[in-house]
C-alpha distance (Angstrom), angle and dihedral (degrees) to the residues before:
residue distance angle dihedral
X1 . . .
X2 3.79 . .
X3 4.00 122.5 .
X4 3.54 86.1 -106.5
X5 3.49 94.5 57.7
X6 3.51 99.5 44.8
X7 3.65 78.3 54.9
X8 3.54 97.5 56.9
X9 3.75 94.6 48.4
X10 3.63 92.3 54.6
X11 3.71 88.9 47.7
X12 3.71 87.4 49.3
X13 3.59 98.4 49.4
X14 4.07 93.7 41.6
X15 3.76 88.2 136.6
X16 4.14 94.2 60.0
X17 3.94 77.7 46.2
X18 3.69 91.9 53.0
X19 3.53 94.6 47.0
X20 3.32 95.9 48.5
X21 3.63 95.1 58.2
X22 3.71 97.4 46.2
X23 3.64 89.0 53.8
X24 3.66 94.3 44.8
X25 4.43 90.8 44.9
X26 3.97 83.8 46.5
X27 3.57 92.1 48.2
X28 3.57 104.5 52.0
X29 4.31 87.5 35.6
X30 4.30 80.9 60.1
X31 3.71 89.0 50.6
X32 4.02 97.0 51.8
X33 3.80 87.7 46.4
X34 3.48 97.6 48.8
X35 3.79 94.9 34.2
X36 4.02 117.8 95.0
X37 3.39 115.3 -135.8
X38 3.68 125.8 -109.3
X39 3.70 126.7 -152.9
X40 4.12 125.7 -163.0
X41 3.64 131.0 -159.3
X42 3.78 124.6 174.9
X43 4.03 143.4 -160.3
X44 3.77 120.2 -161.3
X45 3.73 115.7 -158.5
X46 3.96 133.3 -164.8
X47 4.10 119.5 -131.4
X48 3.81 113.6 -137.5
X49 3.61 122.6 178.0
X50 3.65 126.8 -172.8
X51 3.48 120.9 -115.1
X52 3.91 114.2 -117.6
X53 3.61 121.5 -142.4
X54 3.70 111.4 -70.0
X55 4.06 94.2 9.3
X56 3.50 118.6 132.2
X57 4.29 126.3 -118.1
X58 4.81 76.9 -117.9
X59 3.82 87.5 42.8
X60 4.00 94.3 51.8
X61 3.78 89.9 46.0
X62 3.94 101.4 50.1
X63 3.82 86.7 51.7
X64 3.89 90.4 39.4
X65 4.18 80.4 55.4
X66 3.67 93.4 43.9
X67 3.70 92.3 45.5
X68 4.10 87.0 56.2
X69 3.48 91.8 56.4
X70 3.71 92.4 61.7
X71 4.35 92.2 43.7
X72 3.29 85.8 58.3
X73 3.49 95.8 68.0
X74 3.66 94.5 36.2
X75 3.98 86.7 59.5
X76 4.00 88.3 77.9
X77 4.24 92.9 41.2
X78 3.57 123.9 136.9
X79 3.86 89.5 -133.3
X80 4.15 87.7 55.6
X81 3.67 87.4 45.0
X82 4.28 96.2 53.6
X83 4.23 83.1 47.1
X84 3.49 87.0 60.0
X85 3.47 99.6 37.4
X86 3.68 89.8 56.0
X87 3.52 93.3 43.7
X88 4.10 103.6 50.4
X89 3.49 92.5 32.2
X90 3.84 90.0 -147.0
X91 3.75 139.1 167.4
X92 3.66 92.4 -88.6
X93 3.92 153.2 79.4
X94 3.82 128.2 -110.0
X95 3.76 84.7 -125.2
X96 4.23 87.2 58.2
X97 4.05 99.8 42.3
X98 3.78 85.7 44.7
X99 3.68 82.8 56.4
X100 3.92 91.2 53.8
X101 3.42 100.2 51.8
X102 3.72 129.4 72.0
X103 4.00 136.3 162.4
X104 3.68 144.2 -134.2
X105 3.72 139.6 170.7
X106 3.72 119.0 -156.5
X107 4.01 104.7 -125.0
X108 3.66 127.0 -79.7
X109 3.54 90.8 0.6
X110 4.25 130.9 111.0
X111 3.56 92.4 -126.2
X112 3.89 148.1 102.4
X113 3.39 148.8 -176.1
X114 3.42 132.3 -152.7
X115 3.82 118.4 -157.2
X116 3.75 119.3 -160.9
X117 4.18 113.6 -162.5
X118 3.82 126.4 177.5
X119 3.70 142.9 131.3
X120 3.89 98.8 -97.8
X121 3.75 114.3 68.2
X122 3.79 87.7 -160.8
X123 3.56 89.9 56.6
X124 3.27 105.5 39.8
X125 4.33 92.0 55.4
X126 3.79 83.1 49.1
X127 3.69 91.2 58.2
X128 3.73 94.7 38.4
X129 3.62 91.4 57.3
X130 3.70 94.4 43.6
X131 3.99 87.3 52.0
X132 4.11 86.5 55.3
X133 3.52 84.6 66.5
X134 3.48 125.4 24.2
X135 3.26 93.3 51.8
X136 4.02 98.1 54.2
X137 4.35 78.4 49.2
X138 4.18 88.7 44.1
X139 4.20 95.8 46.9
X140 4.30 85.9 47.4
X141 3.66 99.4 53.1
X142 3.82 85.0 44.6
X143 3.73 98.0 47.9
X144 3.69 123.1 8.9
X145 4.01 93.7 -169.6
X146 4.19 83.4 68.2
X147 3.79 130.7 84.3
X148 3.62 124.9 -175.9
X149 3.62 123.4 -156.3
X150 4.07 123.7 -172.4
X151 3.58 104.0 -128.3
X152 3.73 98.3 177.6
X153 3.58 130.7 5.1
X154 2.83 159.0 -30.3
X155 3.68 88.2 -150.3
X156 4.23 142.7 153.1
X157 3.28 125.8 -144.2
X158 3.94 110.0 -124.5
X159 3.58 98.2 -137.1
X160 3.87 129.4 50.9
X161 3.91 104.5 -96.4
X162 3.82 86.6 -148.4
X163 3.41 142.5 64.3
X164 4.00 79.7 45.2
X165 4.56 90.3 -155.9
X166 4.12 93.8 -163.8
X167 4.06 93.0 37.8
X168 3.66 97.5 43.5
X169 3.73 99.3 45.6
X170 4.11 92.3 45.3
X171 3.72 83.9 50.5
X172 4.11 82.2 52.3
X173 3.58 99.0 53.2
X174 3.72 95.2 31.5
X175 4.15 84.7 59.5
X176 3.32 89.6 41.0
X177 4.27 90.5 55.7
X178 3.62 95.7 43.5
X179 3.95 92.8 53.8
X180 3.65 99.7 36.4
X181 4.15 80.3 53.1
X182 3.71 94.6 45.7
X183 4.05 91.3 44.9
X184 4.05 85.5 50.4
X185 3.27 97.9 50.7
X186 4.12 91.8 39.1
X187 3.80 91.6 53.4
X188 3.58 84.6 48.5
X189 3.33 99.1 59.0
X190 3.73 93.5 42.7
X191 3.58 90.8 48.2
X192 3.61 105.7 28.0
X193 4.15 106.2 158.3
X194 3.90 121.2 -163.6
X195 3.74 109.2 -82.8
X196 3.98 95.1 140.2
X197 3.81 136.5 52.5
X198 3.88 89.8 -134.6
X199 4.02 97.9 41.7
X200 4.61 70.5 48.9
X201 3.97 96.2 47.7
X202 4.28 94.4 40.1
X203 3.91 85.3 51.7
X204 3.56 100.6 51.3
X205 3.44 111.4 0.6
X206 4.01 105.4 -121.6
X207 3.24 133.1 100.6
X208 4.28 129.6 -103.2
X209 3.54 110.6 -109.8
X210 3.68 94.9 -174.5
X211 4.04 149.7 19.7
X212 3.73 114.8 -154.5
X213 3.87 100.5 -168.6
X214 4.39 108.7 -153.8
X215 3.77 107.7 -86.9
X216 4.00 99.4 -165.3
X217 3.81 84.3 -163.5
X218 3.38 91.2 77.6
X219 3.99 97.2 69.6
X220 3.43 87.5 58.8
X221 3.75 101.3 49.8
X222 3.88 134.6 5.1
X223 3.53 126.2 -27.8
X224 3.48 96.3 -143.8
X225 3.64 123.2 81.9
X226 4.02 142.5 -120.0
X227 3.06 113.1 -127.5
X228 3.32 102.9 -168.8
X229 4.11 85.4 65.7
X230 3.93 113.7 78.7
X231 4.12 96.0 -143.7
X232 3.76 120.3 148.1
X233 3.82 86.5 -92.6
X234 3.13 96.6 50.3
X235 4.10 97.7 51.2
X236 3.26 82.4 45.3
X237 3.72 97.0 70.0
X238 3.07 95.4 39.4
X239 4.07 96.9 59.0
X240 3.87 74.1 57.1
X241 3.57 89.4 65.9
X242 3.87 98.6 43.7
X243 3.67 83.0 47.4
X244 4.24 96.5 62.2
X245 3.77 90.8 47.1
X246 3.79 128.1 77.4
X247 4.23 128.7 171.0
X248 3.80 108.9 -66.1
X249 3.36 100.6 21.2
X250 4.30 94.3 127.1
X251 4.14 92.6 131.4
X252 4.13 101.5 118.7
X253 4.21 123.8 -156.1
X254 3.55 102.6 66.8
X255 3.64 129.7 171.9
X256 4.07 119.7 -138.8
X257 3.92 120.7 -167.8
X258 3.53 108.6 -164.7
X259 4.01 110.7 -167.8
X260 3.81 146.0 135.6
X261 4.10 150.4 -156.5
X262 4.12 89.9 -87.0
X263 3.30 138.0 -31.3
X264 3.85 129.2 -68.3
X265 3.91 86.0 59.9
X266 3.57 98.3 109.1
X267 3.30 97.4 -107.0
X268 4.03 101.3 146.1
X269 3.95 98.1 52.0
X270 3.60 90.6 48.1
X271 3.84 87.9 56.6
X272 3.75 93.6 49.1
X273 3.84 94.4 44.1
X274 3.15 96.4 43.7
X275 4.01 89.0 56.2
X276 3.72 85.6 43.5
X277 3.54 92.7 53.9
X278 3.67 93.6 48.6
X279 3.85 96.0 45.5
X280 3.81 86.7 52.6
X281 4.27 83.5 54.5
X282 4.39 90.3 62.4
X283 3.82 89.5 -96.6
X284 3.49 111.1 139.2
X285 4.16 100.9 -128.5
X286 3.33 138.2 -152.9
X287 4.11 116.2 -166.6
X288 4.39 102.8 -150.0
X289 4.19 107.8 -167.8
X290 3.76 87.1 -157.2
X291 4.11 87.0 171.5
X292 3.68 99.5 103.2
X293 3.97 92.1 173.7
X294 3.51 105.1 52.2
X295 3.93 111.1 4.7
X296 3.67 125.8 -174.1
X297 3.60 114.0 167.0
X298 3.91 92.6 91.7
X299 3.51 89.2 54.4
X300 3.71 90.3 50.6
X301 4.06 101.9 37.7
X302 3.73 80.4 47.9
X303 4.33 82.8 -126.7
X304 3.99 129.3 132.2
X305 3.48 110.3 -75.7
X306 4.48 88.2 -146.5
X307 2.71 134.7 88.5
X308 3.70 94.8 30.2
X309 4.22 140.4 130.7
X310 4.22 86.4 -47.3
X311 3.78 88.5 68.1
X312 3.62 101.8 31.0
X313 3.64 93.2 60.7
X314 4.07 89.9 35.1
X315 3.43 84.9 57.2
X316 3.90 97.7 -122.7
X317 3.59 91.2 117.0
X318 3.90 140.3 28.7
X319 3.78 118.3 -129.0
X320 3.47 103.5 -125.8
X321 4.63 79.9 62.1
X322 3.81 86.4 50.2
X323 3.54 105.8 46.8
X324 3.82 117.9 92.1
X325 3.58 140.5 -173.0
X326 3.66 130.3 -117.5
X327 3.59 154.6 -159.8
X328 3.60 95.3 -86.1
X329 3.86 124.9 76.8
X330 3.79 117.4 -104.2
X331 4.12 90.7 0.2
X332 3.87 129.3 118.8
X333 3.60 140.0 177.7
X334 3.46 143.2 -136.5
X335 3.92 107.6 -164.3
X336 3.64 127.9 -154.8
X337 3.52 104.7 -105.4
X338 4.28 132.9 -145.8
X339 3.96 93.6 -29.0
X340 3.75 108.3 -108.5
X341 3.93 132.2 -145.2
X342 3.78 90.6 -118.9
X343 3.87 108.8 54.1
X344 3.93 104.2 141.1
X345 4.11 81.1 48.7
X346 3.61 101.2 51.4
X347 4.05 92.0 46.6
X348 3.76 89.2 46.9
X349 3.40 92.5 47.7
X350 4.01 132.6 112.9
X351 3.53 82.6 -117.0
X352 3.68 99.4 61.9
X353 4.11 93.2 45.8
X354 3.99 85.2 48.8
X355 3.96 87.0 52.8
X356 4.12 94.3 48.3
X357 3.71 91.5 49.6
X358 4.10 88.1 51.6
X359 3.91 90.2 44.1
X360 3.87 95.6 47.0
X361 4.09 82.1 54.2
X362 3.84 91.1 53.2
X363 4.27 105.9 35.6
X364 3.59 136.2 42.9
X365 3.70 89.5 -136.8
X366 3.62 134.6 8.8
X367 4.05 116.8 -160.5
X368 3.62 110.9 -158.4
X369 4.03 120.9 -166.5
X370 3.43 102.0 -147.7
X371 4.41 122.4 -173.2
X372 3.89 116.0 -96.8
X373 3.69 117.7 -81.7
X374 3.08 114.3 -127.1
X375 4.06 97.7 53.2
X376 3.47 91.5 52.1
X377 3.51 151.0 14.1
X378 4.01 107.5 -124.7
X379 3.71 101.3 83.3
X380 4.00 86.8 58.5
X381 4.12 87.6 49.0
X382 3.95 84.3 48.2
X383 4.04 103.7 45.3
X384 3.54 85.9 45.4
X385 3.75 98.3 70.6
X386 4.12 88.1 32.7
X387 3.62 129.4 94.6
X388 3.52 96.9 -115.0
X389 3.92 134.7 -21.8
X390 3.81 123.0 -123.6
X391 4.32 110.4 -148.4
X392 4.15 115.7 -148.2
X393 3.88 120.9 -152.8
X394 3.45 125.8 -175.7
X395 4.03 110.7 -123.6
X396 4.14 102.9 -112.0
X397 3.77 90.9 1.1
X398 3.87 124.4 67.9
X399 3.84 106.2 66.7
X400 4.02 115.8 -126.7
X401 3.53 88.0 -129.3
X402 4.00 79.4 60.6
X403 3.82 97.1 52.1
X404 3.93 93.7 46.9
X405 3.97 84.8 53.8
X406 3.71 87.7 48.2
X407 3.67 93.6 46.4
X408 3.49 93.3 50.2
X409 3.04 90.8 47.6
X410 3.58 94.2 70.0
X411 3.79 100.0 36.7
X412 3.67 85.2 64.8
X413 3.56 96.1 60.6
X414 3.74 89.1 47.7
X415 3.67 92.5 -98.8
X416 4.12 128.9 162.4
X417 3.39 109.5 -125.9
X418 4.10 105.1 -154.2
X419 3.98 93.9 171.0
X420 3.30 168.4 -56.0
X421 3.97 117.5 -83.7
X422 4.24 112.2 -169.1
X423 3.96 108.6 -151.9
X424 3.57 126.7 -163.1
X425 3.86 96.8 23.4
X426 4.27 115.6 166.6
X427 3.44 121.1 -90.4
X428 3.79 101.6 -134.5
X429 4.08 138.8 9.8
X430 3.78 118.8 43.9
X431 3.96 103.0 -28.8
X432 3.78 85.1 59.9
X433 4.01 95.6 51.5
X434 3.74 84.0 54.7
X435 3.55 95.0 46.0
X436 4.45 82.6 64.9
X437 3.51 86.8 41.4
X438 3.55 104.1 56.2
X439 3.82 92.6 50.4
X440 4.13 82.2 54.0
X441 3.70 85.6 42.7
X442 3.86 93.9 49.5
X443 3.79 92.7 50.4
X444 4.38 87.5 135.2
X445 3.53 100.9 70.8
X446 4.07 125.2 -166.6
X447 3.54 133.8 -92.1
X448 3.60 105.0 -73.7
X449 3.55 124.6 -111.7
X450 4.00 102.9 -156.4
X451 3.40 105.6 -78.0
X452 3.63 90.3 123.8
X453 4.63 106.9 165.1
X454 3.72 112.2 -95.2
X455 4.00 135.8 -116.0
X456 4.08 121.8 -152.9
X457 3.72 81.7 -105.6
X458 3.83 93.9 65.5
X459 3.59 98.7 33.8
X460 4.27 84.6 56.8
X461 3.72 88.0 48.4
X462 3.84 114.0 102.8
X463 3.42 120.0 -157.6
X464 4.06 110.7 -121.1
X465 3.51 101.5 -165.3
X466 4.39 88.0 69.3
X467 3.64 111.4 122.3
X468 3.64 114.0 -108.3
X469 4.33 83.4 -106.2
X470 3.68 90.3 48.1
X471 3.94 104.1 44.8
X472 3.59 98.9 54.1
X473 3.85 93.5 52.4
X474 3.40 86.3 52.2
X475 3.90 97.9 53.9
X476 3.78 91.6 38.4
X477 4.01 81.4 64.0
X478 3.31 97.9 43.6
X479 4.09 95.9 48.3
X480 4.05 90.5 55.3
């Protein structure tokens, strides 16, 4: 991931982030409240050692050095501690102030400070003084060679050295940034959904024919386009188009799958507009609702759901009786039918390759909208026997690890994979730059299926080979 990705994850997931800090911010507010403070004072002394007779000024300093080495430890002794004890007469053992003082000597150097820490500054000042001198009495009755000499000190610190409010609470919400950040960018990661063409094209390898940006106009009337308007939505499907032809692609009677990861991808209005769109382009169109668990496209066209595919390939009905005309100019469909308790057989069935071979005899293109992959099997059995299968993700939604399931999917059953299509994309800010840059980024388009663009001469020409049911339909359409 780029910097500007990580960026956008962490500005995606600003709530973990938020969370994060408040946790961290009440975490380190619980630990000043609950923390008793602790106050220091300190005494630094100077070791002097006289010089015996014939002992040099070096000599009497390397055993004045040594000779700190060994104070320092005595500091911290029980036998300092009852001294003190004695002395102060405060609340406390020897075995406690022993505990509260400790000793160091900065290297190579003669001198030492002792550091007194405790919860009580009154205490600990009383001990600090003590320690400034009983221990110069304690080191002389132990050696006579040695002289101490306070240097600095004793003295207390007016503020408690710990809990440290500002430093511990920045250290909160600083903990609290760093893993919100890292949990944003992990759940990212995990969960990363398609909002680029190259996050798309790493994933699964194929290009995106198509960016539908969200048109919130369509929740409030019908999903499927006019094509005889020239709205955003509308050019929009039509780049689609452009995008599955390429020079020399004249052969006619292709077969579109149009499917997804899982449903709620807007999968089913693709399918329809994308027949619409290629109706409006002189092809003769037929509309297939191949999803024969949860159809939609009669509900959309506004067409009988039965008889539809269901019976055709059941053999309850013939095609040319379940075929119907719609709205749009030189476009049928084929609806689903009752929904039967076989679909993956049906589509897999001899039956349903017999009926593809008819329909690539009677259409220039066929768009099939097939159910999501991953749920279920039939939209593999469908693409399979198609020309070439169209994938839908949902901008922001359907996980990449999602579409290379799906894609695999249908490579295992043998599948062509023409595409990805992202639905619902934004209409302005950064999901819209990337909605011009994947068409840039997409520049190598797929084999193309036969959806080559139209001249008056072909969109005049009527296909003779139509049934006698099929070809009147067909002019009807073309007359309104």
């Amino acid at each position: 991931m780029s910097i500007s990705e990580y960026l956008r994850a962490i500005a995606r997931g600003w709530w973990m982030v938020a969370i994060a800090v408040i946790v961290g911010a009440s975490a380190a507010a619980a630990f000043i409240a609950t923390t008793p403070p602790t106050y220091a004072g300190s005494v630094t002394f100077f070791v002097n050692t006289t010089p015996g007779t014939g002992v040099s000024p070096l000599q009497s300093d390397q055993y004045a050095q040594q000779r700190v080495a060994t104070y320092v430890r005595l500091v911290s002794s029980d036998r300092l501690a009852r001294l003190i004890a004695a002395d102060t007469h405060i609340d406390q053992s020897p075995q406690q102030i022993a505990a509260s003082i400790s000793g160091e000597s900065p290297l190579n150097t003669v001198l030492l400070t002792a550091t007194v820490q405790g919860a009580s500054r009154s205490d600990v000042a009383a001990v600090t003084n003590s320690v400034s001198t009983q221990f110069v009495k304690m080191i002389r009755s132990i050696d006579p060679t040695v002289s101490l000499e306070v240097t600095s000190g004793p003295t207390v610190l007016p503020a408690p050295i710990a809990p440290r409010k500002n430093l511990d609470l920045g250290v909160g919400i600083l903990a609290g940034l760093v893993i919100g950040s890292g949990a944003a960018i992990l759940r990212q990661t995990l969960h990363a959904t398609a909002r680029s063409a190259a996050a798309l094209s790493a994933v699964g390898g194929t290009a995106v024919l198509g960016w539908i940006a969200n048109d919130p106009a369509v929740r409030k009337g019908s999903v499927v386009i006019d094509a005889t308007t020239r709205s955003a939505r509308t050019e929009a499907f039509r780049k689609l188009r452009t995008n599955l032809q390429f020079p020399g692609a004249t052969e006619r009677g292709s077969v579109v799958v149009v499917t997804s990861s899982d449903y709620g991808e807007g999968r089913s209005t693709t399918a329809a507009n994308l027949a619409v769109i290629c109706a409006e382009a002189g092809k003769k169109t037929l509309l297939v609702d191949g999803d024969l668990r949860r159809p939609r496209i009669a509900d959309y066209l506004d067409v009988k759901r039965a008889p539809g595919l269901a019976e055709v390939l059941a053999a309850e009905a013939s095609f040319d009786d379940s075929v119907q005309p719609s709205s749009t100019k030189g476009m049928l469909v084929l609806a689903s039918g009752f929904v039967p308790p076989n679909p993956a057989e049906l589509l897999g069935s001899q039956a349903m390759t017999d009926l593809l071979i008819d329909l690539r005899r009677r259409f220039d293109i066929v768009i099939v909208d097939s159910p999501p992959l991953l749920p279920v099997t039939d939209a593999a059995v469908a693409a399979s026997q198609s020309d070439g299968a169209i994938v839908v993700v949902r901008y922001g939604r359907t996980r990449l690890a999602h579409v290379a399931s799906a894609i695999g999917a249908l490579e295992s059953a043998n599948a062509r994979v023409l595409g990805c299509v992202v639905t619902m994309a934004p209409r302005k800010g950064a999901g819209a730059k990337r909605a011009q840059d994947a068409m840039e980024f997409s520049s190598v388009r797929p084999q193309g299926v036969g959806i080559s663009s139209s001249d008056p001469e072909s969109e005049a020409d009527v296909d003779q080979d139509l049934d006698e049911r099929a070809q009147p339909l067909l002019d009807d359409e073309i007359a309104t």
